[in-house]
N, CA, C and O atoms as CSV, one atom per row, in Angstrom:
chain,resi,resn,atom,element,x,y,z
A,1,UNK,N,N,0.842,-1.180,0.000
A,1,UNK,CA,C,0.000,0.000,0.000
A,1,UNK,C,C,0.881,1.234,0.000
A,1,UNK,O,O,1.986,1.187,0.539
A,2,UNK,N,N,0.381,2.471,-0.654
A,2,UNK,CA,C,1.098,3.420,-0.631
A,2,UNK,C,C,0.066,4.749,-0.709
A,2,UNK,O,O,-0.919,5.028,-1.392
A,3,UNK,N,N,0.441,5.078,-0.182
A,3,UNK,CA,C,-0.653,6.506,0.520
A,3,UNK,C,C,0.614,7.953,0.182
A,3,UNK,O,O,1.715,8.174,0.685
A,4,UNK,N,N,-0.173,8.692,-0.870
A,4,UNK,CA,C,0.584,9.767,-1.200
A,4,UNK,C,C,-0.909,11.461,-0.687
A,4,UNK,O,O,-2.136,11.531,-0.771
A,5,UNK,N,N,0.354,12.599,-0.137
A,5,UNK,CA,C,-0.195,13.466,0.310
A,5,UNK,C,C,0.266,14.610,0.226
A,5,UNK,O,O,1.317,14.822,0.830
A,6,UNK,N,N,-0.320,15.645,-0.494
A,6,UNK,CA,C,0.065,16.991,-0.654
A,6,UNK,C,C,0.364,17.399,0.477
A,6,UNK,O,O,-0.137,17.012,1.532
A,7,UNK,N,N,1.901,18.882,0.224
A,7,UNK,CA,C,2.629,18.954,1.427
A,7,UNK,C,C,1.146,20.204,1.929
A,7,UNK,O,O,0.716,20.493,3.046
A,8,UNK,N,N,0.904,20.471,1.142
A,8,UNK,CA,C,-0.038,21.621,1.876
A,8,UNK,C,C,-1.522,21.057,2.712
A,8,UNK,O,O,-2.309,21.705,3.402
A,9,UNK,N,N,-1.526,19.610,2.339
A,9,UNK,CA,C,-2.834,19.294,3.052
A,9,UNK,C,C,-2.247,18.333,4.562
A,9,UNK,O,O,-2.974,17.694,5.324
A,10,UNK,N,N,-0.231,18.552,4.684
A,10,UNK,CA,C,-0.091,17.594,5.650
A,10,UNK,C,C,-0.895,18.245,7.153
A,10,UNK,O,O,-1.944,17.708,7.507
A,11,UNK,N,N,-0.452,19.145,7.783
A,11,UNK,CA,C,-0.709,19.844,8.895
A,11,UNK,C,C,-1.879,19.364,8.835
A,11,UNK,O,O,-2.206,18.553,9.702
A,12,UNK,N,N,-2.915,19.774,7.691
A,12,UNK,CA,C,-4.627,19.332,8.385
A,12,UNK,C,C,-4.933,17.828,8.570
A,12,UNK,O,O,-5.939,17.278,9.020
A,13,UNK,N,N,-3.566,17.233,8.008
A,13,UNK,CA,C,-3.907,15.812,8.206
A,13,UNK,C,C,-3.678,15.316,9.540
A,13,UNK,O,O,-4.356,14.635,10.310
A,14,UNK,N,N,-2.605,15.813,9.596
A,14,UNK,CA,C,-2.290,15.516,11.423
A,14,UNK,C,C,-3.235,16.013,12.524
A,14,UNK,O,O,-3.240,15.503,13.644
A,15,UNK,N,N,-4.022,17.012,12.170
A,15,UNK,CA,C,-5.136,17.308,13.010
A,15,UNK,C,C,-5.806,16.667,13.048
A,15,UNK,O,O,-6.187,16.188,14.116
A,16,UNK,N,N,-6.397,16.264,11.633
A,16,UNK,CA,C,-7.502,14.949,11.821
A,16,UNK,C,C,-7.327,14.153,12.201
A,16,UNK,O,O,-8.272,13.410,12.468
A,17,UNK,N,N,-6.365,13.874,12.407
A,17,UNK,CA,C,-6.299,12.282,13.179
A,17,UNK,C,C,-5.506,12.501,14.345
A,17,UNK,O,O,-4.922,11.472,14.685
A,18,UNK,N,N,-5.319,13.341,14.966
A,18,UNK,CA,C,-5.293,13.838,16.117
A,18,UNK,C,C,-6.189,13.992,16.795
A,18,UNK,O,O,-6.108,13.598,17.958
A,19,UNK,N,N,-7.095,14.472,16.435
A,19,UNK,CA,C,-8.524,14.437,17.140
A,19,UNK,C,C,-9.553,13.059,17.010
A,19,UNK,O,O,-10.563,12.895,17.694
A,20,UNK,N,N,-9.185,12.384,16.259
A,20,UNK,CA,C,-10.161,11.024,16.768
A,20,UNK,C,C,-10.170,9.996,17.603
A,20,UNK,O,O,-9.234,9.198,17.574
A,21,UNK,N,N,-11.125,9.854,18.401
A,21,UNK,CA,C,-11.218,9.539,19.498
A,21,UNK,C,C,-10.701,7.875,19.149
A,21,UNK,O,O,-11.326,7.350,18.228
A,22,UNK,N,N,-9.728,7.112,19.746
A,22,UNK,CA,C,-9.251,6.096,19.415
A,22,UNK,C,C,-8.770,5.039,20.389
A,22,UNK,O,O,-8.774,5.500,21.531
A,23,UNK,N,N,-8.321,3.670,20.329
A,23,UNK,CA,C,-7.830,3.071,21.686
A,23,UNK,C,C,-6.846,1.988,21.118
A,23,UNK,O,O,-6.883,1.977,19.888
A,24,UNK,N,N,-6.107,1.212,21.577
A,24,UNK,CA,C,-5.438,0.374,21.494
A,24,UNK,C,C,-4.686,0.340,19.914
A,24,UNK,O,O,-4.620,1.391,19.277
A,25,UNK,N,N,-4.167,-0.863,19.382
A,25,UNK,CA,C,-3.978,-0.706,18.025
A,25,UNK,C,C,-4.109,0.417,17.275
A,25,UNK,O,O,-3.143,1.144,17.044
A,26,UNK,N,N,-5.202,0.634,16.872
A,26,UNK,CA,C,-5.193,2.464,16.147
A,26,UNK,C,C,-4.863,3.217,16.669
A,26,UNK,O,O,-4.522,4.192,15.999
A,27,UNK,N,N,-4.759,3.297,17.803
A,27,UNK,CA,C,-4.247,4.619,18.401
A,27,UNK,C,C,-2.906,4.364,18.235
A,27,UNK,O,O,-2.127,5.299,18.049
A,28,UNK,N,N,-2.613,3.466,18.267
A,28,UNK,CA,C,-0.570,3.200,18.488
A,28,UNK,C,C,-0.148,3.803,17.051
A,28,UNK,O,O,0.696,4.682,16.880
A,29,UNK,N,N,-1.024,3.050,15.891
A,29,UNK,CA,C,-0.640,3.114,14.274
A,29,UNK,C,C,-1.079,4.875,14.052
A,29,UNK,O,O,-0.445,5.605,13.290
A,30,UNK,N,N,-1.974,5.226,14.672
A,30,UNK,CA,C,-2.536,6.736,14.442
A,30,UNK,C,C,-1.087,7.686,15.079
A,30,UNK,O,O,-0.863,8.760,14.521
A,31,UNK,N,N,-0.264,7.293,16.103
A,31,UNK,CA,C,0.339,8.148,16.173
A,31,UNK,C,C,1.639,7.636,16.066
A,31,UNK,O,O,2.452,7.864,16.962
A,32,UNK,N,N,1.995,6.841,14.885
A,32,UNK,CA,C,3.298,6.566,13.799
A,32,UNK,C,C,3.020,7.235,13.254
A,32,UNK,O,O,3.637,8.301,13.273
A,33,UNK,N,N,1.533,6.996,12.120
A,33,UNK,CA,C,1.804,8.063,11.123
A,33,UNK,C,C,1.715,9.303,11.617
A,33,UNK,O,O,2.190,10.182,10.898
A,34,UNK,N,N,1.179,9.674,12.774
A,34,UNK,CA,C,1.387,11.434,12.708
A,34,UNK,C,C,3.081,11.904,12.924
A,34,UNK,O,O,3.517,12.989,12.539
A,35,UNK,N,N,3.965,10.774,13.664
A,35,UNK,CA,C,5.371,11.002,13.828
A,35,UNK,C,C,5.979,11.138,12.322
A,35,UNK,O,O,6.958,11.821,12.018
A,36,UNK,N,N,5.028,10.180,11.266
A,36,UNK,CA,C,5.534,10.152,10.229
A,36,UNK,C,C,5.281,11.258,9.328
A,36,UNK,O,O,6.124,11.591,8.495
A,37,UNK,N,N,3.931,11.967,9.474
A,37,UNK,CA,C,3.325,12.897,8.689
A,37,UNK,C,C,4.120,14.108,8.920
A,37,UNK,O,O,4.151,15.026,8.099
A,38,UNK,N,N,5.003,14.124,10.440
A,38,UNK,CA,C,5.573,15.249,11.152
A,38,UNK,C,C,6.574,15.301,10.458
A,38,UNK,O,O,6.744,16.419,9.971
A,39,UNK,N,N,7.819,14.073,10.025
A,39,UNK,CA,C,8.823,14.192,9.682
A,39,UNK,C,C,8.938,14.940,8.449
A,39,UNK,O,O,9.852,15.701,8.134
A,40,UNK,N,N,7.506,14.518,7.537
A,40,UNK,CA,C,7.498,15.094,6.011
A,40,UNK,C,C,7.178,16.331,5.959
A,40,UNK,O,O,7.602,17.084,5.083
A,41,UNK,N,N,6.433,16.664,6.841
A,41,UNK,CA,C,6.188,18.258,6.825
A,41,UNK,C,C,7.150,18.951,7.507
A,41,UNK,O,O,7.127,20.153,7.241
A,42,UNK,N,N,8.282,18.500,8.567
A,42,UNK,CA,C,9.624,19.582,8.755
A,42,UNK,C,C,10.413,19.650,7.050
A,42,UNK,O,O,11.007,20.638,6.619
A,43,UNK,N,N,10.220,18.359,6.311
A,43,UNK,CA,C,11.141,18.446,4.825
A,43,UNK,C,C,10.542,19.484,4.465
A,43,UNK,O,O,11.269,20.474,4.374
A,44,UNK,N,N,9.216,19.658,4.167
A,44,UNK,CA,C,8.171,20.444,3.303
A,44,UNK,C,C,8.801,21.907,3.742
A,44,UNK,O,O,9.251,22.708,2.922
A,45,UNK,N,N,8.761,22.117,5.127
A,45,UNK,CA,C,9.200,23.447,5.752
A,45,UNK,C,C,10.262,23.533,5.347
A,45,UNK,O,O,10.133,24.749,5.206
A,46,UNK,N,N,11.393,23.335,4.962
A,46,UNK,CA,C,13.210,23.225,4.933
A,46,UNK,C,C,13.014,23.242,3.267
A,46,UNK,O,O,13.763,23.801,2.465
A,47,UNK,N,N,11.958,22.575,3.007
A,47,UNK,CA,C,12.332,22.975,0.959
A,47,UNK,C,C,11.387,24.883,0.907
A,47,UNK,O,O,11.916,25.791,0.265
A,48,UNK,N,N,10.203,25.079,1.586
A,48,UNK,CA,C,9.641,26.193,1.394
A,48,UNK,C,C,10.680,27.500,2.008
A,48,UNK,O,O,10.560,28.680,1.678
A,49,UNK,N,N,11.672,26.970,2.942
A,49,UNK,CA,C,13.069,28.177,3.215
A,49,UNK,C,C,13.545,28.016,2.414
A,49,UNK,O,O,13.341,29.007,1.714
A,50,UNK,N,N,14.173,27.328,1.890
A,50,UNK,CA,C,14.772,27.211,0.366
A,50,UNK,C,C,14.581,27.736,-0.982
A,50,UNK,O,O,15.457,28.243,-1.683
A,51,UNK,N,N,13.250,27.554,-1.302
A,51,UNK,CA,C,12.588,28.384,-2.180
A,51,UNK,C,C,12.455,29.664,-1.757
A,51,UNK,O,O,12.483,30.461,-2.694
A,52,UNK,N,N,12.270,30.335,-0.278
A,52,UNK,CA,C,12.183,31.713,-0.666
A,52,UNK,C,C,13.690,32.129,-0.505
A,52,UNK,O,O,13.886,33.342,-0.584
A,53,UNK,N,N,14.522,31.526,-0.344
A,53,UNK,CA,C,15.628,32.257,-0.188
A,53,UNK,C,C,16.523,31.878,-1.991
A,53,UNK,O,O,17.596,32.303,-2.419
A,54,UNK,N,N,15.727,31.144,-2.495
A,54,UNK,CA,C,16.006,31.880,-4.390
A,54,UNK,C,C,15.082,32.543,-4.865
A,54,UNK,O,O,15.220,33.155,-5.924
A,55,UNK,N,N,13.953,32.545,-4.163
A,55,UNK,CA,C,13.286,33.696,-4.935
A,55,UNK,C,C,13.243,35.356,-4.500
A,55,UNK,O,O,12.903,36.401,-5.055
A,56,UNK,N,N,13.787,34.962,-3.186
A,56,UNK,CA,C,13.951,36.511,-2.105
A,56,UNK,C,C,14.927,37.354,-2.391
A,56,UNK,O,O,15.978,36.810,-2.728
A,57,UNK,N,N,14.915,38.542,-2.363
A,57,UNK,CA,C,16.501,39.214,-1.953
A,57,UNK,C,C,16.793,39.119,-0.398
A,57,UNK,O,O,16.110,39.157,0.625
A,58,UNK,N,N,17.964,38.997,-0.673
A,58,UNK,CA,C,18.472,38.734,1.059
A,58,UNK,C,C,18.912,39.599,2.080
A,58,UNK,O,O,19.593,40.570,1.751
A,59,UNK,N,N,18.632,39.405,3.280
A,59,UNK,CA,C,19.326,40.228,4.159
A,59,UNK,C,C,21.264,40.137,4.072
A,59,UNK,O,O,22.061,39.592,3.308
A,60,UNK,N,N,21.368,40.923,5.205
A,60,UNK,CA,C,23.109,40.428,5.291
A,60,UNK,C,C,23.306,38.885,5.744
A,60,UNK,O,O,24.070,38.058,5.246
A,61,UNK,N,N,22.570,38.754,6.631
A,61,UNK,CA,C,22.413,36.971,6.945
A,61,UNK,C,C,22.500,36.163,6.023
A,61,UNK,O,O,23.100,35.097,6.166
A,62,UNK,N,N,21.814,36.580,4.702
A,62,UNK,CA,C,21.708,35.228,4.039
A,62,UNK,C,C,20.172,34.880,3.632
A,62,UNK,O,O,19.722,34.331,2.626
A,63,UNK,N,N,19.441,35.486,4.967
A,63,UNK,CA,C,18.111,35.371,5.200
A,63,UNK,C,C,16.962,36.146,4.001
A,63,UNK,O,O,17.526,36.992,3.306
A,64,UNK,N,N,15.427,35.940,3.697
A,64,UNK,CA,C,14.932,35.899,3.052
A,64,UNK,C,C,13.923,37.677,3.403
A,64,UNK,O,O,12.858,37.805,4.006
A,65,UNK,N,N,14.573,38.496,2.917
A,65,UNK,CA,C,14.168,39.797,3.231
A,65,UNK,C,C,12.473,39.961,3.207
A,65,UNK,O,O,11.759,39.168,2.594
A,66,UNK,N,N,11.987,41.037,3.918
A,66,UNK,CA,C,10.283,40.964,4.431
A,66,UNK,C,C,9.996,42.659,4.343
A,66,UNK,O,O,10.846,43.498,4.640
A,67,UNK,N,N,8.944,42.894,3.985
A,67,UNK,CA,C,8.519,44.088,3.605
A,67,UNK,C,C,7.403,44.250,4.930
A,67,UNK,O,O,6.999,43.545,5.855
A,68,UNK,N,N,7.170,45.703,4.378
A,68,UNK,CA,C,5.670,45.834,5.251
A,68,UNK,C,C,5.685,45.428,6.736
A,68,UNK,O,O,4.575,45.041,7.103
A,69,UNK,N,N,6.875,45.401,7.938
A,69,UNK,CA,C,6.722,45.059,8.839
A,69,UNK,C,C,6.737,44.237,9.027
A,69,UNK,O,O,6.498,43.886,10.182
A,70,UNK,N,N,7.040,43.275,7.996
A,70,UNK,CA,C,7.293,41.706,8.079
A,70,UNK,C,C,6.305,40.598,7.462
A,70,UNK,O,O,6.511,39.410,7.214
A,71,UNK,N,N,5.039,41.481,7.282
A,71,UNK,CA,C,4.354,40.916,6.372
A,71,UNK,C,C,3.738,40.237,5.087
A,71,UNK,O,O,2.706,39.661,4.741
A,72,UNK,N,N,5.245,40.728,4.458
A,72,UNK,CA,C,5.231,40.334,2.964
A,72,UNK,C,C,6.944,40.191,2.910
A,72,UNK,O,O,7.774,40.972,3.376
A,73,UNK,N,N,7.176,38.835,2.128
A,73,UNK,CA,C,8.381,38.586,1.421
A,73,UNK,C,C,8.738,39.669,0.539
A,73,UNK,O,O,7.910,40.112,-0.257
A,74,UNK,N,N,9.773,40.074,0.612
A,74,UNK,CA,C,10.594,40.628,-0.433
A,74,UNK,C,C,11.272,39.808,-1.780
A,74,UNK,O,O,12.449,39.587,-2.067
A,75,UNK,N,N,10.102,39.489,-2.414
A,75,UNK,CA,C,10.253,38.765,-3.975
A,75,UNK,C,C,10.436,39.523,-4.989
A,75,UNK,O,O,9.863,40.563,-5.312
A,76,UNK,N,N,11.542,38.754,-5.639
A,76,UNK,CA,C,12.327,39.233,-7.054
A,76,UNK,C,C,11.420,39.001,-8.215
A,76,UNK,O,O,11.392,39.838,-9.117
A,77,UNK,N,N,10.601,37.823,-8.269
A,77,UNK,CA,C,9.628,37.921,-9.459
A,77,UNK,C,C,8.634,37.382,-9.064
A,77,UNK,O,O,8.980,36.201,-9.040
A,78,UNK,N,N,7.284,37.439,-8.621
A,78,UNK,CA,C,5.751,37.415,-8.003
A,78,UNK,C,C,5.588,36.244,-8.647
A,78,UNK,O,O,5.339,35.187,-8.068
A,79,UNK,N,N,5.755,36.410,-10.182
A,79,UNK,CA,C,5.041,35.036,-10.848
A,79,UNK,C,C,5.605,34.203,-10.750
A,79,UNK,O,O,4.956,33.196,-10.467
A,80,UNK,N,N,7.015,34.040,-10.893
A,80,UNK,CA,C,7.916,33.170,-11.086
A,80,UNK,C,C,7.991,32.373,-9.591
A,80,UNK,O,O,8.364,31.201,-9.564
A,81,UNK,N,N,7.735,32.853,-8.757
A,81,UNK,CA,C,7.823,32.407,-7.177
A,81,UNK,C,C,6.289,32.033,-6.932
A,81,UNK,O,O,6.108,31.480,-5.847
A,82,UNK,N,N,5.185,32.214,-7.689
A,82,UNK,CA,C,3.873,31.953,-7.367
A,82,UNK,C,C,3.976,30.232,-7.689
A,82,UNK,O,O,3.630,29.265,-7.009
A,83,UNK,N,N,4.605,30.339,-9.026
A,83,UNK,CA,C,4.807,29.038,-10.078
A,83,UNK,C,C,5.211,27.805,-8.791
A,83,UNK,O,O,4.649,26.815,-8.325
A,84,UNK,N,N,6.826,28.708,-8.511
A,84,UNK,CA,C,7.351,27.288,-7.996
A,84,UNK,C,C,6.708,27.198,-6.279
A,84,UNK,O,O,6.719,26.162,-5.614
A,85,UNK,N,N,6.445,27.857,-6.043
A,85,UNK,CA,C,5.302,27.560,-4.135
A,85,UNK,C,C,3.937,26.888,-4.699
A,85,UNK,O,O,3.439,26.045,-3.952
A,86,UNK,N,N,3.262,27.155,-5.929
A,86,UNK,CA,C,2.171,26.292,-5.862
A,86,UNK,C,C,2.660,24.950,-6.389
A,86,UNK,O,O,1.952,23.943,-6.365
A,87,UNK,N,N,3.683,24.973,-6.781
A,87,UNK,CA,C,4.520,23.309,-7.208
A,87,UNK,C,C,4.536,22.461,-6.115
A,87,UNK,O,O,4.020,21.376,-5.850
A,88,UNK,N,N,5.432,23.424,-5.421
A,88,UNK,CA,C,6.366,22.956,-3.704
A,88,UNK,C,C,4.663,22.125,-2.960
A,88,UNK,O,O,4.603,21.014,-2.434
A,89,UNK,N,N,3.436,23.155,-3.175
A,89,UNK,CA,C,2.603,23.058,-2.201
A,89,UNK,C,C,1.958,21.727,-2.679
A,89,UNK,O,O,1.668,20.809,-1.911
A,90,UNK,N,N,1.745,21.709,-4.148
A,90,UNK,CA,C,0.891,20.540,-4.770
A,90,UNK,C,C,1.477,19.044,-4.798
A,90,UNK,O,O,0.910,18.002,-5.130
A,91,UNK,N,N,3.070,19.310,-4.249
A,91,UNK,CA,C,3.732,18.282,-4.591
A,91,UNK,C,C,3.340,17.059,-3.332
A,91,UNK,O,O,3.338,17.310,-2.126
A,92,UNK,N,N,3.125,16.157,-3.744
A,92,UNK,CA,C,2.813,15.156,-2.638
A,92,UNK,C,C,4.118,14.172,-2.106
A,92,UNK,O,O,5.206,14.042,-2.668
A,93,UNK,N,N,3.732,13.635,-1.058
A,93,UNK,CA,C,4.659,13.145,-0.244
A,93,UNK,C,C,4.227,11.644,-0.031
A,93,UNK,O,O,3.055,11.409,0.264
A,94,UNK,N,N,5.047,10.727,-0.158
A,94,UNK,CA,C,4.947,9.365,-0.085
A,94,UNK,C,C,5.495,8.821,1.118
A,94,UNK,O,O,6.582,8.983,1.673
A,95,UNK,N,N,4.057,7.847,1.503
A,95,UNK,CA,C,4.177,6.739,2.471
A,95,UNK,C,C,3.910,5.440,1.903
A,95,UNK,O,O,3.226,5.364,0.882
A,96,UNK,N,N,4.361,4.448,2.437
A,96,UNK,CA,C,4.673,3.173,1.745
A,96,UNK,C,C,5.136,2.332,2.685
A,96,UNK,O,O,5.903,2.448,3.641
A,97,UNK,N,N,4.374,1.274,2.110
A,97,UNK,CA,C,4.720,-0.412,2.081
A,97,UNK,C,C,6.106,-0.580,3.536
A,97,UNK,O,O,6.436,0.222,4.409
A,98,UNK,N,N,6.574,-1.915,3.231
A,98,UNK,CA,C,7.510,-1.862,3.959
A,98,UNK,C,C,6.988,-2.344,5.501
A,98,UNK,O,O,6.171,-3.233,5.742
A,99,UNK,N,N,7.984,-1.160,6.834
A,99,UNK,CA,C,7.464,-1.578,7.947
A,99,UNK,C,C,5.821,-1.050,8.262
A,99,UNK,O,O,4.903,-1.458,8.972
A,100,UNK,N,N,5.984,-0.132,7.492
A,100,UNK,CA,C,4.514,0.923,7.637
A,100,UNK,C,C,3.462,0.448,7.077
A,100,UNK,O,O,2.437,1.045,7.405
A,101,UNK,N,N,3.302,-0.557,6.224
A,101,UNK,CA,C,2.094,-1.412,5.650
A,101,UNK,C,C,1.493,-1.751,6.663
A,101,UNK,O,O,0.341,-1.402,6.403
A,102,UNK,N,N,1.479,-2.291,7.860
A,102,UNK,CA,C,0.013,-2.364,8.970
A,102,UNK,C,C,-0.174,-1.080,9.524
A,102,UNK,O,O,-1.129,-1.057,10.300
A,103,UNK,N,N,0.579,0.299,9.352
A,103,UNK,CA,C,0.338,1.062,10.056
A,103,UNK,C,C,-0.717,1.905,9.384
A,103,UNK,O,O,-1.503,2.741,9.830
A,104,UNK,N,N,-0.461,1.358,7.994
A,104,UNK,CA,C,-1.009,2.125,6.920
A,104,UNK,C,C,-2.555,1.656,6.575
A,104,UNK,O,O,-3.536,2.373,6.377
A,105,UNK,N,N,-2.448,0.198,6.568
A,105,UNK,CA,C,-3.708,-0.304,6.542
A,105,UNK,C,C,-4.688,-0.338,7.905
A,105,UNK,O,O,-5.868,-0.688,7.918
A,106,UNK,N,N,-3.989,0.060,8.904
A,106,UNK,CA,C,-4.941,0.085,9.975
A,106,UNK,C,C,-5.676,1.705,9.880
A,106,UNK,O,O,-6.891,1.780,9.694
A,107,UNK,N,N,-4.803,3.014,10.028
A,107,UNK,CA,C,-5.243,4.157,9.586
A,107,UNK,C,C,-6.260,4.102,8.465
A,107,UNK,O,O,-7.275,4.742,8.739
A,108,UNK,N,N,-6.272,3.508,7.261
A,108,UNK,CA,C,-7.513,3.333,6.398
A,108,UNK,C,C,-8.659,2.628,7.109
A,108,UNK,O,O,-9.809,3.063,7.047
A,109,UNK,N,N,-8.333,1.557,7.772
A,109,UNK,CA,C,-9.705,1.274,8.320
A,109,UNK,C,C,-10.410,2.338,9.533
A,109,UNK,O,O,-11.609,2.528,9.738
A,110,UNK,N,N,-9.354,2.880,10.165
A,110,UNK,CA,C,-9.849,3.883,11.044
A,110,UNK,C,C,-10.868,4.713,10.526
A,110,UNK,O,O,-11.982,4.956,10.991
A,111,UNK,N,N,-9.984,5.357,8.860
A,111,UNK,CA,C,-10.875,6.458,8.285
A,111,UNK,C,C,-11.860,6.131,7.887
A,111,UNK,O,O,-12.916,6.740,8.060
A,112,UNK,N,N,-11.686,4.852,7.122
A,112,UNK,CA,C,-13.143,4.621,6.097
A,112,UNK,C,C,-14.490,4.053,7.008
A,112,UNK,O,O,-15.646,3.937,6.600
A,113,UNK,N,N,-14.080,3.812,8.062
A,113,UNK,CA,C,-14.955,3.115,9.292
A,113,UNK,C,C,-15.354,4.243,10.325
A,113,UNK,O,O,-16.132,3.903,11.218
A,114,UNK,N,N,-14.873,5.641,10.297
A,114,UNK,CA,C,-15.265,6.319,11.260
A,114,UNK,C,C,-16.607,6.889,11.478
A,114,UNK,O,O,-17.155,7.104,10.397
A,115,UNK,N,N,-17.288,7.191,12.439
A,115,UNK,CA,C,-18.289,7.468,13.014
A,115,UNK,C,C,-18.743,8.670,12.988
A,115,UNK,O,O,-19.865,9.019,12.621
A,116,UNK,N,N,-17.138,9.901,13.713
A,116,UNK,CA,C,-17.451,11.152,13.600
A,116,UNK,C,C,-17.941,11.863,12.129
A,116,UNK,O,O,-17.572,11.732,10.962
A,117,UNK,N,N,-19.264,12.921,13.014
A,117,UNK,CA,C,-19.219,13.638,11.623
A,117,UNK,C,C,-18.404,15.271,11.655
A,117,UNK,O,O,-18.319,16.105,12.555
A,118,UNK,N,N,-17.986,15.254,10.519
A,118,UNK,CA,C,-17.335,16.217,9.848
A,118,UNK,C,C,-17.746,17.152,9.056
A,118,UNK,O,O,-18.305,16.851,8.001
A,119,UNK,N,N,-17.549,18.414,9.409
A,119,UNK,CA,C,-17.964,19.664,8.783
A,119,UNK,C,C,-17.025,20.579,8.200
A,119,UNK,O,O,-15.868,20.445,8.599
A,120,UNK,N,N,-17.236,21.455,7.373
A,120,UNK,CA,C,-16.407,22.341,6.747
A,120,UNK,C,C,-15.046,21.892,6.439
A,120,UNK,O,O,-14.941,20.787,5.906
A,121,UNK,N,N,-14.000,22.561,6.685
A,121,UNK,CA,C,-12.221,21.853,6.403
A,121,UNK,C,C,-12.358,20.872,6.715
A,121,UNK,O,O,-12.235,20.043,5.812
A,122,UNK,N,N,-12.656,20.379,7.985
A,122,UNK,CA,C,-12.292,18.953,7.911
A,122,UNK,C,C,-13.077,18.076,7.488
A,122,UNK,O,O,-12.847,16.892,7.736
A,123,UNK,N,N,-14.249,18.487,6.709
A,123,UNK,CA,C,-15.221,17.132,6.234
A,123,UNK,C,C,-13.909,17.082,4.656
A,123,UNK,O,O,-13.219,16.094,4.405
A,124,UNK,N,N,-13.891,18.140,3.998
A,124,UNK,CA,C,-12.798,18.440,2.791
A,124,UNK,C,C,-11.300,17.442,2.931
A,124,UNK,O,O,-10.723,16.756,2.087
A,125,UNK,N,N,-11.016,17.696,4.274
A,125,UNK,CA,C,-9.662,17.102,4.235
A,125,UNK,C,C,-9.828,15.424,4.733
A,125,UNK,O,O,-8.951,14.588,4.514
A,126,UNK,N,N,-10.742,15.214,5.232
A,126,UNK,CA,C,-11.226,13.816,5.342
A,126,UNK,C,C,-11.861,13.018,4.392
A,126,UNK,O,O,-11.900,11.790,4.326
A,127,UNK,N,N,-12.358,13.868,3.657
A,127,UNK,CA,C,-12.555,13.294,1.955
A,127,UNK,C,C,-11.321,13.367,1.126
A,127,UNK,O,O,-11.186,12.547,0.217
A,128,UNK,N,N,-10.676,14.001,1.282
A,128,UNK,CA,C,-9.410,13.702,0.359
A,128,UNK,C,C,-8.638,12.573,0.580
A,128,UNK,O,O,-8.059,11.851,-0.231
A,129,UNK,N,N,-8.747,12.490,2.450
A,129,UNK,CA,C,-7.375,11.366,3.321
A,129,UNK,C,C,-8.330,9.973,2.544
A,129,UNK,O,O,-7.854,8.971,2.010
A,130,UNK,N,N,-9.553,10.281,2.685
A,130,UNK,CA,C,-10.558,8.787,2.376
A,130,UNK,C,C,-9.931,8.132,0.805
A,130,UNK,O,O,-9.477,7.025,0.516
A,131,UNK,N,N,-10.200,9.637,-0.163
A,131,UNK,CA,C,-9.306,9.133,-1.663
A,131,UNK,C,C,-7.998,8.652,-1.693
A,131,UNK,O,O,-7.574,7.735,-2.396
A,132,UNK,N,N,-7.271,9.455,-0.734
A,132,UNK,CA,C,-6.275,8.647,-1.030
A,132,UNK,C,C,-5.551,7.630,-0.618
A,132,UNK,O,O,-4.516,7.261,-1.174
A,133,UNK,N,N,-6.221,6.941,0.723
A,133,UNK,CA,C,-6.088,5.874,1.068
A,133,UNK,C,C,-6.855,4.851,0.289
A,133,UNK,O,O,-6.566,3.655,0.317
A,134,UNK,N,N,-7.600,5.232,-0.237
A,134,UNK,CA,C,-8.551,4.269,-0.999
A,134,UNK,C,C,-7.700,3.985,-3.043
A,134,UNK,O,O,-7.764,3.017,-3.801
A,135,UNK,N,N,-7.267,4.866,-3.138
A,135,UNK,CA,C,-6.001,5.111,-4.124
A,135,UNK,C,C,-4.897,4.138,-3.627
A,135,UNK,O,O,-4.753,3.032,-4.149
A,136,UNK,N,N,-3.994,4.653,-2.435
A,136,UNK,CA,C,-3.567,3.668,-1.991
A,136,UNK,C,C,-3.425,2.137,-2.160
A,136,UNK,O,O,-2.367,1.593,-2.476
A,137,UNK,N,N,-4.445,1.574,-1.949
A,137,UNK,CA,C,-5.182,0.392,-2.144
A,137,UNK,C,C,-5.334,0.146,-2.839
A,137,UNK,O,O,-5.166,-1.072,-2.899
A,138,UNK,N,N,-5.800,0.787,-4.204
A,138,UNK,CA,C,-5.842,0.076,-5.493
A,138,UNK,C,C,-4.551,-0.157,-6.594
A,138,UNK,O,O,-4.548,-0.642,-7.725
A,139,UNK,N,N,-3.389,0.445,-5.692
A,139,UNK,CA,C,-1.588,0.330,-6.384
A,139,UNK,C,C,-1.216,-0.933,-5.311
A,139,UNK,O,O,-0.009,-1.155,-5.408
A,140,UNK,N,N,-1.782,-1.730,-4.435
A,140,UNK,CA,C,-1.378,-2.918,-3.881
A,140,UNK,C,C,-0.676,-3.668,-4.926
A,140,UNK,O,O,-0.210,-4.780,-4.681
């Protein structure tokens, strides 16, 4: 099984399944993958410093200069930096097979079996986790 996830939908993923109420087994596998979901989203953070510091002008540091009180990046080309952050953001992140295959298949049964109902963002981001565990599953 292999469960792939946009870096921009990780954070809401870890919420969701942070918040479900859980016990034994799932709960153990629910909080691998959030250790795991954590590790991919510090990468996600460490490639998005990266990108603004080629698309930024820099301080003397090195660092990624800020306008407006700090509110806005100091970008060299708007579009050209729109391009590669909605790349960075759309780009998904892979979990897989291996030791993580029961951790992976237990989290799908969690989701596709859950009880709670879900509203607004998180009914959205719980329909996506549902596709793509269910995606997942069909690359067995």
């Amino acid at each position: 099984m292999q469960v792939k996830i946009e870096n921009q939908k990780i954070a809401q993923t870890i919420n969701l399944l942070y918040n479900l109420s859980l016990k034994g087994k799932q709960s153990r596998h629910r909080s691998k993958f959030i250790n795991a979901l954590r590790d991919k989203y510090q990468e996600f953070a460490e490639d998005e410093k990266e990108l603004l510091k080629e698309h930024c002008n820099l301080d003397e540091n090195g660092e990624p200069k800020t306008l407006e009180n700090g509110t806005k990046w100091d970008v060299k080309d708007l579009d050209a930096f729109a391009a590669a952050r909605r790349e960075l953001y759309e780009e998904e992140r892979v979990f897989d097979g291996g030791d993580a295959q029961g951790m992976l298949k237990t989290v799908k049964e969690v989701l596709l079996n859950c009880q709670k109902e879900f509203t607004g963002a998180e009914a959205e981001i719980y329909d996506y986790l549902c596709d793509q565990f269910e995606k997942g599953a069909d690359e067995e």
